[in-house]
MARBADREN-667723 format. One record per residue (C-alpha): residue number from 1; residue in one letter; y, z, x. Coordinates in nm, 2 decimals, padded with zeros to 4 digits. Example, Ala and Ser with C-alpha at 12.3 -4.5 7.8 and 13.67 -1.06 7.14 Angstrom:
<nodes>
NODE    i  aa       Y       Z       X
NODE    1   a  -00.45   00.78   01.23
NODE    2   s  -00.11   00.71   01.37
</nodes>
This chain:
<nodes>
NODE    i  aa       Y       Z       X
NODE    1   x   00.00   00.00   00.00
NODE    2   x   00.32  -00.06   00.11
NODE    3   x   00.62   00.13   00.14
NODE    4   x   00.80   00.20  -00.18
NODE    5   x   00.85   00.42  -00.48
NODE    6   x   00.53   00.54  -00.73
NODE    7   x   00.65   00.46  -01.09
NODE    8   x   00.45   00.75  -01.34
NODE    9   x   00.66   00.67  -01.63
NODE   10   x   00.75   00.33  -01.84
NODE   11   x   00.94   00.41  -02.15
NODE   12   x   00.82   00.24  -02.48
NODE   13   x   01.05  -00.03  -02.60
NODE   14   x   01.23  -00.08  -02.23
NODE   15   x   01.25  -00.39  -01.99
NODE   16   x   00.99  -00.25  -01.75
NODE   17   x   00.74  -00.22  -02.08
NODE   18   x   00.87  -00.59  -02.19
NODE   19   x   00.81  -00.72  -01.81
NODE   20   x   00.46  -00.54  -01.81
NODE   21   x   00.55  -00.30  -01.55
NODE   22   x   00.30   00.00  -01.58
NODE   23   x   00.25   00.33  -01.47
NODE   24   x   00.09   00.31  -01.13
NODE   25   x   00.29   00.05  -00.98
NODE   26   x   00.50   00.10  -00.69
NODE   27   x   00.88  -00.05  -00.68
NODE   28   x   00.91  -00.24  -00.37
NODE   29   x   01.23  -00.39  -00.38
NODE   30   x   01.54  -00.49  -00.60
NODE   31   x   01.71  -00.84  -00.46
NODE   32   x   01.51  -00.81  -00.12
NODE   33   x   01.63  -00.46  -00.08
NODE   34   x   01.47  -00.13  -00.01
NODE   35   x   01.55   00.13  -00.22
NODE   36   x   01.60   00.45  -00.03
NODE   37   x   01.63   00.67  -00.31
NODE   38   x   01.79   00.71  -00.62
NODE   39   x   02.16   00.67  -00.53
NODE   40   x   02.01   00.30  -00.42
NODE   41   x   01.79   00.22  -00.72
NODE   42   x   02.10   00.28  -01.01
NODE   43   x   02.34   00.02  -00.75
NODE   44   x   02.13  -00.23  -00.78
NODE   45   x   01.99  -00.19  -01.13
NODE   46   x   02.32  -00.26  -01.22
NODE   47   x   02.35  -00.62  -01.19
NODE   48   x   02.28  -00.85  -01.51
NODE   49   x   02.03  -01.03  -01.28
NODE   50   x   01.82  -00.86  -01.03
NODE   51   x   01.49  -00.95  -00.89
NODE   52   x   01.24  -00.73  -00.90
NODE   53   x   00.95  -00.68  -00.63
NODE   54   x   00.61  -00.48  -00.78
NODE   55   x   00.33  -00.37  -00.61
NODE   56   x   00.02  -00.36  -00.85
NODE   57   x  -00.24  -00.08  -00.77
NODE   58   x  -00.46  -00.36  -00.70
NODE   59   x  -00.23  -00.50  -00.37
NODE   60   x  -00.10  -00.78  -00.60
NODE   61   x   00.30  -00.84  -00.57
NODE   62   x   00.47  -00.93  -00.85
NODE   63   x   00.83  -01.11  -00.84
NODE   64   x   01.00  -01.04  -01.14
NODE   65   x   01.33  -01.21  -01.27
NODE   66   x   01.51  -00.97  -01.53
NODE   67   x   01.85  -01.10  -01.69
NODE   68   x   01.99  -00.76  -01.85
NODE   69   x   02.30  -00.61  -02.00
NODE   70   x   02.56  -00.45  -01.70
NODE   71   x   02.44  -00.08  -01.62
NODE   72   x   02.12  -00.11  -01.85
NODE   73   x   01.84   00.13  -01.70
NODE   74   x   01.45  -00.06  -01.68
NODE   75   x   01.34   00.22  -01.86
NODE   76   x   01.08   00.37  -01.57
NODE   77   x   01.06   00.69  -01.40
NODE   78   x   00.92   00.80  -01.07
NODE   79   x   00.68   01.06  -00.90
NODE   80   x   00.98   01.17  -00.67
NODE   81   x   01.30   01.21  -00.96
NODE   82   x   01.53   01.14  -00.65
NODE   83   x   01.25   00.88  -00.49
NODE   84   x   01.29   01.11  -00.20
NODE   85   x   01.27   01.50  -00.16
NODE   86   x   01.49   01.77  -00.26
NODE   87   x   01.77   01.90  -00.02
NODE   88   x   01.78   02.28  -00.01
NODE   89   x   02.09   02.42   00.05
NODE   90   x   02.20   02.60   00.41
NODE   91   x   02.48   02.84   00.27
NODE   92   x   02.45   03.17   00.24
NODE   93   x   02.69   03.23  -00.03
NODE   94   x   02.83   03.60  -00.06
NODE   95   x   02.80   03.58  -00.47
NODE   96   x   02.49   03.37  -00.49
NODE   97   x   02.28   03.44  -00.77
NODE   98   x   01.95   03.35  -00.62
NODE   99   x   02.00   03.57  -00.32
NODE  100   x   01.97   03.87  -00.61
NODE  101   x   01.66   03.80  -00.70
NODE  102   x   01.39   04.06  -00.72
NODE  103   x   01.06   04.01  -00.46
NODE  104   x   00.74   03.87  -00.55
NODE  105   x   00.84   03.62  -00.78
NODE  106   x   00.76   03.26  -00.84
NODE  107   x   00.85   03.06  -00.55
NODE  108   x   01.03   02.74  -00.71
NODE  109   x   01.29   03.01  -00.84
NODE  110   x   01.41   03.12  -00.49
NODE  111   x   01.48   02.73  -00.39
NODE  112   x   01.81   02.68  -00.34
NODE  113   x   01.97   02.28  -00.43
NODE  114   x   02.23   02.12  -00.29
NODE  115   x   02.19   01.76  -00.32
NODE  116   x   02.46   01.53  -00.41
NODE  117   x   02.20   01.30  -00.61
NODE  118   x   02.14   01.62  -00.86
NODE  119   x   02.51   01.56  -00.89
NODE  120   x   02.52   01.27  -00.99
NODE  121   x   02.20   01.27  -01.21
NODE  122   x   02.19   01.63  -01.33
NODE  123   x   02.53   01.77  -01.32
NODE  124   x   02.45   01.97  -01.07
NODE  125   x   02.72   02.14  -00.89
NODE  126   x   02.75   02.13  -00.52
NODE  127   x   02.92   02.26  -00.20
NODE  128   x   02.90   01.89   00.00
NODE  129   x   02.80   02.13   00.32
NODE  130   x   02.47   01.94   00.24
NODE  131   x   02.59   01.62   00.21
NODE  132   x   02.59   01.34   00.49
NODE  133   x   02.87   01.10   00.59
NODE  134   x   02.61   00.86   00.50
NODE  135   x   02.56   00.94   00.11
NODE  136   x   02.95   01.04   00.11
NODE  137   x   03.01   00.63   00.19
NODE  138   x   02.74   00.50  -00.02
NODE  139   x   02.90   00.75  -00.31
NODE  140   x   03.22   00.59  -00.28
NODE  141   x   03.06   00.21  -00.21
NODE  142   x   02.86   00.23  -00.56
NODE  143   x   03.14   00.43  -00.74
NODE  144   x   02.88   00.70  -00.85
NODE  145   x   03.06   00.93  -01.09
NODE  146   x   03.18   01.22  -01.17
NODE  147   x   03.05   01.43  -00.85
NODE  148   x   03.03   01.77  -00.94
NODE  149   x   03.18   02.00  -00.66
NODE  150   x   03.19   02.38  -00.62
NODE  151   x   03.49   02.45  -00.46
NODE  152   x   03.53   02.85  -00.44
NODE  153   x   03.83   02.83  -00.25
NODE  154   x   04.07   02.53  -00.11
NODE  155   x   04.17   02.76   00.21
NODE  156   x   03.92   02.64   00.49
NODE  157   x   03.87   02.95   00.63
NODE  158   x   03.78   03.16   00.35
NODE  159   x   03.56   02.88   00.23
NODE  160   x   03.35   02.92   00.56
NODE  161   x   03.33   03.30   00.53
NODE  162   x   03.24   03.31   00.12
NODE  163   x   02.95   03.07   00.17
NODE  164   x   02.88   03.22   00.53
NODE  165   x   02.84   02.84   00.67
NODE  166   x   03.11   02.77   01.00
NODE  167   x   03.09   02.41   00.78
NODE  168   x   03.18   02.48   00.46
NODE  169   x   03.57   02.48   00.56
NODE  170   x   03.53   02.12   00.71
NODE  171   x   03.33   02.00   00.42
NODE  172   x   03.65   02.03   00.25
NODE  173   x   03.76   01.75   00.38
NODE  174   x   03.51   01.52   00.19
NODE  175   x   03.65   01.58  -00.19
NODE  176   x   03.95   01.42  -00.01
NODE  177   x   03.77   01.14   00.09
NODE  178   x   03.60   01.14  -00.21
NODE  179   x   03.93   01.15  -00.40
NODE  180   x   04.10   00.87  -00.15
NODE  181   x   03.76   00.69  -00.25
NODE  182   x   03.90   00.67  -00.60
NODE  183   x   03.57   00.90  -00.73
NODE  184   x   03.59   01.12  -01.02
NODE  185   x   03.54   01.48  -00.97
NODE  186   x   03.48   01.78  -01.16
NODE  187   x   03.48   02.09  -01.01
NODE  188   x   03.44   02.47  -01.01
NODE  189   x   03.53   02.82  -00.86
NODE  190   x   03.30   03.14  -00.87
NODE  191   x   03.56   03.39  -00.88
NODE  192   x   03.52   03.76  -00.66
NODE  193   x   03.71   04.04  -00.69
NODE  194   x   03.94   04.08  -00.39
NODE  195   x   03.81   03.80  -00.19
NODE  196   x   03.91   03.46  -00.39
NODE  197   x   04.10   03.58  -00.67
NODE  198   x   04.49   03.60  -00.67
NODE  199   x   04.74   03.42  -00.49
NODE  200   x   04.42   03.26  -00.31
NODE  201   x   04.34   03.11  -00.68
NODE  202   x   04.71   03.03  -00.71
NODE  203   x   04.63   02.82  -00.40
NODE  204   x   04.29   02.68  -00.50
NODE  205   x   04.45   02.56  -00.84
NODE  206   x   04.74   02.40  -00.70
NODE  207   x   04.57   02.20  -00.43
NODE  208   x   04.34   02.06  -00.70
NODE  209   x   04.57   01.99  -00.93
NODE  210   x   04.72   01.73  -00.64
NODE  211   x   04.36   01.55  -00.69
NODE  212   x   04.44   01.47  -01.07
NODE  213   x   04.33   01.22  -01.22
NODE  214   x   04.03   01.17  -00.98
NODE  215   x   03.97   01.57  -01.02
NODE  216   x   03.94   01.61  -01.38
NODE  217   x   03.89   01.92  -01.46
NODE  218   x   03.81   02.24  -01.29
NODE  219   x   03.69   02.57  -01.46
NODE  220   x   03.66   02.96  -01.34
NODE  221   x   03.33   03.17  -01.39
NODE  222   x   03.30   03.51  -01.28
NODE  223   x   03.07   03.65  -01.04
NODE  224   x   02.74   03.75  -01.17
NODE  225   x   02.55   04.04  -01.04
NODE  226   x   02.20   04.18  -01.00
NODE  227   x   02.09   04.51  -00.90
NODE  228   x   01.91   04.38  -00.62
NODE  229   x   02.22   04.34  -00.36
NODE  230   x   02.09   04.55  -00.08
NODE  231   x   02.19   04.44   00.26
NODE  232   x   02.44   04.19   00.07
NODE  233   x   02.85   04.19   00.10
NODE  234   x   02.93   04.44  -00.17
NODE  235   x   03.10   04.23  -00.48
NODE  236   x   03.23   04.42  -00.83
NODE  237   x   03.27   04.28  -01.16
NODE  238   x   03.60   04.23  -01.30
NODE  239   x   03.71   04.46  -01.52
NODE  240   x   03.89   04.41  -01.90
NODE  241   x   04.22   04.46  -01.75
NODE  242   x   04.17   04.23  -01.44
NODE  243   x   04.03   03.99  -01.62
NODE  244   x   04.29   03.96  -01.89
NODE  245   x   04.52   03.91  -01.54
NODE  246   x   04.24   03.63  -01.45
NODE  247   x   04.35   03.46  -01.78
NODE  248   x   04.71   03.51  -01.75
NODE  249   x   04.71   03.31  -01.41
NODE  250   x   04.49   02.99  -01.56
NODE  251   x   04.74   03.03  -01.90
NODE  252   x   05.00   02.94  -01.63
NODE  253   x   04.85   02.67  -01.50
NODE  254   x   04.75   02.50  -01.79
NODE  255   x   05.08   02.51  -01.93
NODE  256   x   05.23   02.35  -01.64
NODE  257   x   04.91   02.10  -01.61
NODE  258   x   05.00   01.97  -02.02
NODE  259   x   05.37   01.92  -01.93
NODE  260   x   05.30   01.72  -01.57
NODE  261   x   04.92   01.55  -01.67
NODE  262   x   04.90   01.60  -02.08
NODE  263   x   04.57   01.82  -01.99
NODE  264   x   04.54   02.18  -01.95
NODE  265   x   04.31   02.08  -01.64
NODE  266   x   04.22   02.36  -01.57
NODE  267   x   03.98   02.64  -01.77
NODE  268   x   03.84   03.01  -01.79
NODE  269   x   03.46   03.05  -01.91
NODE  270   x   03.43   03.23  -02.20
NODE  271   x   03.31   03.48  -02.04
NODE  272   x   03.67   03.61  -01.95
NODE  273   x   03.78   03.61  -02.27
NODE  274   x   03.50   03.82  -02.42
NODE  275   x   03.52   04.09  -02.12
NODE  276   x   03.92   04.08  -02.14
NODE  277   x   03.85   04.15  -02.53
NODE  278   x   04.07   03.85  -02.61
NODE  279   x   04.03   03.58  -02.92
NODE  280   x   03.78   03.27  -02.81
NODE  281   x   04.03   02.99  -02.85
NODE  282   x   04.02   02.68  -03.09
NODE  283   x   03.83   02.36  -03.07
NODE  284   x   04.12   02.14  -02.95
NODE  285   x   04.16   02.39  -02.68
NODE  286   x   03.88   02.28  -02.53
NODE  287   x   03.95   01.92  -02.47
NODE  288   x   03.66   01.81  -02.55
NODE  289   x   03.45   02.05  -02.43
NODE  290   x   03.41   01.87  -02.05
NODE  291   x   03.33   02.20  -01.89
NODE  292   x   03.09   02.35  -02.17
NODE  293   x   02.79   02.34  -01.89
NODE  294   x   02.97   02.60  -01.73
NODE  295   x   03.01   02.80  -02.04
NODE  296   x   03.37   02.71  -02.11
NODE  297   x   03.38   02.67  -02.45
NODE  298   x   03.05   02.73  -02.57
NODE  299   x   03.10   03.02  -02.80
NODE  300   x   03.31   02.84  -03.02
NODE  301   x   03.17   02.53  -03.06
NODE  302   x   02.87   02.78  -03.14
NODE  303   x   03.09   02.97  -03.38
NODE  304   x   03.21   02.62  -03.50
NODE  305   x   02.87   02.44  -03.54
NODE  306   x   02.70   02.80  -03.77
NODE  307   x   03.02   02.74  -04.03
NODE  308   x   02.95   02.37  -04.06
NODE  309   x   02.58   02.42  -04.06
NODE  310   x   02.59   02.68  -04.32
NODE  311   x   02.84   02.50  -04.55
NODE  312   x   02.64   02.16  -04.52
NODE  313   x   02.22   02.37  -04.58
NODE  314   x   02.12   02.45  -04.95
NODE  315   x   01.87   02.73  -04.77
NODE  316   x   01.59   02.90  -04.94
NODE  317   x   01.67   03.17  -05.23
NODE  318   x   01.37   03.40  -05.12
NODE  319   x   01.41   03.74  -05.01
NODE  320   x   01.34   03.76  -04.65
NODE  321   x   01.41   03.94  -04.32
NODE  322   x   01.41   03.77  -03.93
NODE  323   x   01.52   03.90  -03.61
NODE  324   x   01.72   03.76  -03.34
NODE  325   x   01.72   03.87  -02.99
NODE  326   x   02.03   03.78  -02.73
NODE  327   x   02.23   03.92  -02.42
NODE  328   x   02.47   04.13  -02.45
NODE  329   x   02.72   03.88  -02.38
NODE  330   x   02.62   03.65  -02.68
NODE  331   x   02.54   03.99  -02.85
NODE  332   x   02.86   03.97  -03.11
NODE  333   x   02.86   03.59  -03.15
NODE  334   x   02.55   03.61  -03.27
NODE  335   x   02.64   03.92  -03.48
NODE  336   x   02.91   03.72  -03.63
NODE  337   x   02.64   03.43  -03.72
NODE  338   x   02.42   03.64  -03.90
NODE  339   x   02.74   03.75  -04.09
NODE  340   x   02.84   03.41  -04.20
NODE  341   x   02.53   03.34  -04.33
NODE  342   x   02.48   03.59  -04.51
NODE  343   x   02.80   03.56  -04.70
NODE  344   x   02.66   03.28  -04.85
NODE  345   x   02.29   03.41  -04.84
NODE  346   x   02.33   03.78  -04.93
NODE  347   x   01.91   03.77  -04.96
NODE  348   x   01.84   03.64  -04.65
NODE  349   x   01.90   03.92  -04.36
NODE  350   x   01.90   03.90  -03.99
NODE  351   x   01.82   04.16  -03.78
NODE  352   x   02.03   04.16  -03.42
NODE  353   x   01.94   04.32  -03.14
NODE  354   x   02.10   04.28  -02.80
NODE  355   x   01.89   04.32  -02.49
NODE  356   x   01.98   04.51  -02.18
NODE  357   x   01.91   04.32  -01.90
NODE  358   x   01.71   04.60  -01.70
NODE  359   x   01.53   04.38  -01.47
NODE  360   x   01.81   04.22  -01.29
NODE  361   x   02.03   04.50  -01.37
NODE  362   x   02.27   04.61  -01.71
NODE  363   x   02.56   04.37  -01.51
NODE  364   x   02.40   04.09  -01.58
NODE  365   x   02.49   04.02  -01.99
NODE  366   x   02.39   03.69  -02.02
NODE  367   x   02.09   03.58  -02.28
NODE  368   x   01.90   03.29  -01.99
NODE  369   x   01.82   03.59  -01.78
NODE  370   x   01.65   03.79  -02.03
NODE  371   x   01.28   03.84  -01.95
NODE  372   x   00.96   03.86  -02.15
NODE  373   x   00.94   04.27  -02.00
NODE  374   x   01.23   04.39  -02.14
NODE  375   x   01.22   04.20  -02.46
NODE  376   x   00.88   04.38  -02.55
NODE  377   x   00.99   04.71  -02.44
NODE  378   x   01.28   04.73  -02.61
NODE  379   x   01.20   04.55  -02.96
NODE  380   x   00.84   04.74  -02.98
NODE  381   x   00.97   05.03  -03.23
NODE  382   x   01.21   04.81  -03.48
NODE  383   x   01.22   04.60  -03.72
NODE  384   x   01.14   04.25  -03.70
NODE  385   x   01.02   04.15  -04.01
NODE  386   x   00.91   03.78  -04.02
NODE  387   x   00.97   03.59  -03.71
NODE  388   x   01.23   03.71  -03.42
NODE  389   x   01.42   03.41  -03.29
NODE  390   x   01.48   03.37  -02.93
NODE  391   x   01.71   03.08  -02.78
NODE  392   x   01.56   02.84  -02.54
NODE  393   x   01.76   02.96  -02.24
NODE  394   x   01.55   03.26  -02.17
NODE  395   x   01.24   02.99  -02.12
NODE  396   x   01.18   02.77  -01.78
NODE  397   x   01.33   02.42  -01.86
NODE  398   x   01.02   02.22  -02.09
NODE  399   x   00.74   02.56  -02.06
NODE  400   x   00.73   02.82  -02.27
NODE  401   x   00.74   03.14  -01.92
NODE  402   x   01.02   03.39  -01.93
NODE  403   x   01.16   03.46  -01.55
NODE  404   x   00.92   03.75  -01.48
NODE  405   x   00.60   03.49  -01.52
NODE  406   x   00.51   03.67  -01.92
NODE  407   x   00.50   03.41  -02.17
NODE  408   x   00.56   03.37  -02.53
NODE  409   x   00.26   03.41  -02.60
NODE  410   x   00.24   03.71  -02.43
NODE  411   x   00.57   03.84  -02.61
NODE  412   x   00.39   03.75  -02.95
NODE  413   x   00.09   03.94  -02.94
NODE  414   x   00.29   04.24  -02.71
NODE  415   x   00.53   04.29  -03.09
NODE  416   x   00.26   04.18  -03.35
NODE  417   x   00.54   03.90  -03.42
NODE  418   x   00.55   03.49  -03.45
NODE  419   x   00.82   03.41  -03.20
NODE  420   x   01.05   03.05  -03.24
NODE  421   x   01.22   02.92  -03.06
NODE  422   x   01.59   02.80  -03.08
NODE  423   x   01.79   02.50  -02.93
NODE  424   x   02.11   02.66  -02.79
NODE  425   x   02.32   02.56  -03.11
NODE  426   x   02.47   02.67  -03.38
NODE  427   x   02.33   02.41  -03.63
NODE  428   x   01.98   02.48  -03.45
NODE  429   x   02.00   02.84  -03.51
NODE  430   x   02.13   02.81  -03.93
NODE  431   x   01.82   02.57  -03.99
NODE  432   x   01.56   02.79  -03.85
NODE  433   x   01.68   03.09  -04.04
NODE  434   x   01.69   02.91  -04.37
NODE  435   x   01.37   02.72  -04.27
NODE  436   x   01.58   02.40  -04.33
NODE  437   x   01.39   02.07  -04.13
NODE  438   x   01.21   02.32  -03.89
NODE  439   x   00.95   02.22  -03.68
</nodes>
C-alpha cells in the first residue's frame, strides 16, 4: 500500500458514495498532490474540479474526475480526524484545568491539545506556542478561518510566565501575522486574580481591539479550580465584589467598541454575572451568541429557548413528578425552568437538586464536571419520583461514562431510577419533561 490517508467513513447520499468511493480505500492524492493532513485535504477539496487519486484495498488506483460546487466536502472521513496525529500541548499553564485533576484516572483525560487543525475543525482554542511557521503560512495561504486563540495576556512577559513556556511571549507575534495575513480570529482570556486582571486586562483589551475586524470577538472566563492544586501557583476565585469590578471594566470596553466598530467586541461569560449577582442580559446583547462555546450567553438563550418551548408544547395533563440534577452554577437557571413550566403545568412537578462538586472540590460549580459518585451519594435519600434528568455535559462526548469512569447505568441501578438524558437546551429540556417527541 502506498502512502496516503485510510478513509473508514463514506457518508450516504455524498460524492465519494456517488463516485463509489468506499470505506477501506486510502486517499492518495487530490490534483497530483499529497495530502499532508487535514489543513491540506479542505484546500484542495475546494476546487469545482479536482482529481482524485484512490487506492482500492485490492492495490487498484482509481483516477477520479469530480466537477462539484465551491467548498462542497466529498462526504468521507478518516482513521486519523487530522490525517495525522494529535499535538499535545508544551505549556504548563498556572490555571490549567487539567493540571487539577485527581490521580488514577483515565489516561485520554490528562492529554493536553494544542493543535491549530482542532482550531480550525473543532473550535478548539489554542495558545499558537504549538504551532509551526509552517502551518502558520499554509493557515494564511488557504485562508483557514476563524482560528481560535487563547490569549491570556497581550504583555509578552507575563504571557511567558502564566503558561510557564519562555515561548509563549514570542508566539504572540503570530496572531499579528495572522491578522496582517488578513485571517479571522476569535479569541479568549482565562482571567486570575492578581496576575492578569486589572490594568493588565485594560491592556490585553485594547491591544485586541487594534486587530478588529480580523479579531472578532474576544470573551473573559474565570479561572476554575480544583481541590487538587498541590505543588501548583496558588490562584483564588473572584469574589461577588471583584467580579462585579471584572464587569464594570468589559462594560467599558464594550461601550467604547459599539461607538468606534458597532460591536461590543468584547464579552464576560456568564459566569461573572451570576457570581457578581447581577441580571443575565438580553438576547441582542449577545450578538449573536459568537462566543456561547465559552459560556457567554448560554444562560439566556437557555432561559429564552424554556419560554418559547413551553409556549409552543401542549404537554401531558397527568399528574407526575421528575427530577433534575445540575451544578451549582446552572443550579437557579434551572430552578427558574421548572418554575415556568409549571405555571402553565401546575400538575406536572420538578424536583431540583443542585450537586456539590466534592470530587474536584465545592469551587468547581459547573454541571460537565459533575460525576457519577457524587450524583449517587447525594440524590440516594430524596425524592426522585419518575425519571431524574441529567444534561449531556456531565457524559464523555458520544458514551454514556461520567469523569470518574461510573456509568449511567451504574447511576441507574445505584438510585432505583430511569435516568435521561438531555441535550444542553432549553427546548431539549421542556420536551423531555412533558414527554413531548422524546426518544
Amino acid at each position: 500500500m502506498k502512502s496516503g490517508h485510510k478513509i473508514t467513513k463514506v457518508l450516504h447520499g455524498s460524492i465519494a458514495e456517488e463516485m463509489e468511493i468506499e470505506p477501506g480505500d486510502v486517499l492518495l492524492t487530490i490534483n497530483n498532490c499529497k495530502i499532508k493532513d487535514i489543513f491540506d485535504y479542505h484546500y484542495y477539496c475546494n476546487d469545482e474540479y479536482i482529481v482524485v487519486l484512490i487506492e482500492k484495498p485490492d492495490g487498484e488506483e482509481w483516477e477520479i474526475e469530480i466537477e462539484k460546487d465551491f467548498e462542497e466536502d466529498l462526504g468521507i472521513e478518516f482513521e486519523e480526524s487530522l490525517m495525522d496525529h494529535y499535538r499535545s500541548c508544551t505549556n504548563k499553564c498556572m490555571f490549567c484545568f487539567i493540571d487539577q485533576m485527581p490521580p488514577g484516572m483515565r489516561e485520554t483525560l490528562y492529554f493536553k491539545d494544542d493543535d491549530a487543525r482542532l482550531s480550525f475543525l473543532q473550535g478548539n482554542y489554542i495558545t499558537l506556542t504549538n504551532m509551526s511557521n509552517e502551518d502558520l503560512e499554509r493557515i494564511i495561504l488557504y485562508k483557514l478561518s476563524p482560528v481560535n486563540v487563547s490569549i491570556q495576556t497581550m504583555n509578552p512577559e507575563l504571557r511567558c510566565k502564566m503558561l510557564h513556556n519562555r515561548f509563549a511571549g514570542e508566539a504572540l507575534k503570530k496572531v499579528r501575522r495572522l491578522y496582517e495575513g488578513g485571517i479571522e480570529m476569535n479569541s479568549q482570556i482565562v482571567l486570575c486574580k492578581g496576575v492578569n486582571d486589572g490594568k493588565e486586562l485594560d491592556f490585553s483589551i485594547r491591544e485586541l481591539m487594534g486587530m478588529y475586524p480580523y479579531m472578532r470577538s474576544l470573551s473573559v472566563v474565570p479561572f476554575g479550580k480544583t481541590k487538587y492544586r498541590e505543588g501548583l501557583v496558588p490562584l483564588e476565585k473572584f469574589n461577588k465584589e471583584e467580579s462585579a469590578v471584572v464587569l464594570g471594566q468589559i462594560h467599558k470596553f464594550q461601550q467604547e467598541c459599539l461607538e468606534k466598530f458597532g460591536t461590543r467586541f468584547v464579552f464576560a461569560s456568564d459566569e461573572w454575572y451570576i457570581t457578581a449577582g447581577l441580571p443575565i442580559p438580553e438576547e441582542e446583547y449577545y450578538e449573536g451568541y459568537g462566543q456561547i462555546e465559552n459560556g457567554v450567553g448560554m444562560v439566556r438563550s437557555f432561559l429564552d429557548e424554556v419560554v418559547a418551548a413551553v409556549e409552543e408544547c401542549e404537554g401531558s395533563l397527568v399528574e407526575k413528578t421528575v427530577s433534575a440534577a445540575t451544578g451549582v452554577l446552572a443550579g437557579p437557571l434551572i430552578e427558574d425552568c421548572a418554575r415556568e413550566i409549571n405555571k402553565k403545568y401546575p400538575n406536572i412537578k420538578v424536583n431540583v437538586y443542585v450537586i456539590r462538586n466534592e470530587f474536584f472540590g465545592e469551587e468547581i460549580t459547573v454541571a460537565g464536571l459533575i460525576t457519577g459518585q457524587d450524583l449517587m451519594k447525594q440524590l440516594k435519600d430524596v425524592e426522585l419520583g419518575e425519571y431524574l434528568l441529567l444534561p449531556d455535559t456531565m457524559l464523555r462526548s458520544g458514551e454514556s461514562v461520567f469523569l470518574d469512569d461510573y456509568t449511567v447505568s451504574d447511576v441507574e441501578k445505584a438510585l432505583q431510577i430511569p435516568i435521561r438524558i438531555v441535550k444542553s437546551d432549553g427546548a431539549a429540556l421542556v420536551r423531555m419533561i412533558l414527554e413531548e417527541d422524546y426518544e
